[in-house]
C-alpha positions, 0 to 999 in steps of 0.5 A: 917876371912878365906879368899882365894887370887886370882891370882892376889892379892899381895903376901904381902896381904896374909901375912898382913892378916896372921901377923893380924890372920887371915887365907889366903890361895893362890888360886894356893896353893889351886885349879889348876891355870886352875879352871874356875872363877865360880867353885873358886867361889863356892869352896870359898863360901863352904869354907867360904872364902872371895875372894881377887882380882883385877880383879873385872870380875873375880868374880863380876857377881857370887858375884852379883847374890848371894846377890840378890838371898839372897843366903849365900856369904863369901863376895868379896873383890875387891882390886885396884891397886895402885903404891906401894903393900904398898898402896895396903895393907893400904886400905886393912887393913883400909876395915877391920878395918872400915867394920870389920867382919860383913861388909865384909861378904856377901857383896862387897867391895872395898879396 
């Protein structure tokens, strides 16, 4: 899977989905750190890239239009904070394992 880590996600949670072959790309290594929410958006969803971050404003309103207009969307992963990136990571990779590819595309998730 192809995805495309806000800001705000965790370094680590890059390199988790990196060590499992998947392809994680950092949104400041990708677009200026001034790109608006809704330009990452679309780049992401041309890309085919499921965006991770914890910050679900950045990117809900977007991703909740597109599913209801039935428009094609990589999916939206909303990661919630916990007290160690350790943690963080953990339910990140239990999403992946219990929705697997197919539940994750195209839909919103939470980890």
């Amino acid at each position: 899977m192809n995805f495309l880590l806000d800001h705000d996600a965790p370094d680590e949670a890059g390199q988790l989905l990196r060590y499992w072959k998947h392809d994680a790309q950092l949104l400041r290594k990708m677009l200026p750190i001034t790109t608006p929410d809704e330009q990452v958006f679309a780049w992401a969803q041309r890309e085919k890239r499921i965006i991770i971050t914890c910050n679900r404003n950045h990117y809900l309103n977007p991703a909740r239009r597109a599913v209801e207009h039935s428009e094609p969307f990589a999916g939206l992963i909303i990661l919630i904070r916990r007290r160690t990136r350790q943690a963080e990571c953990a339910h990140l990779l239990s999403l992946l394992r219990q929705a697997g590819e197919s539940g994750i595309t195209g839909n919103i998730n939470l980890a």
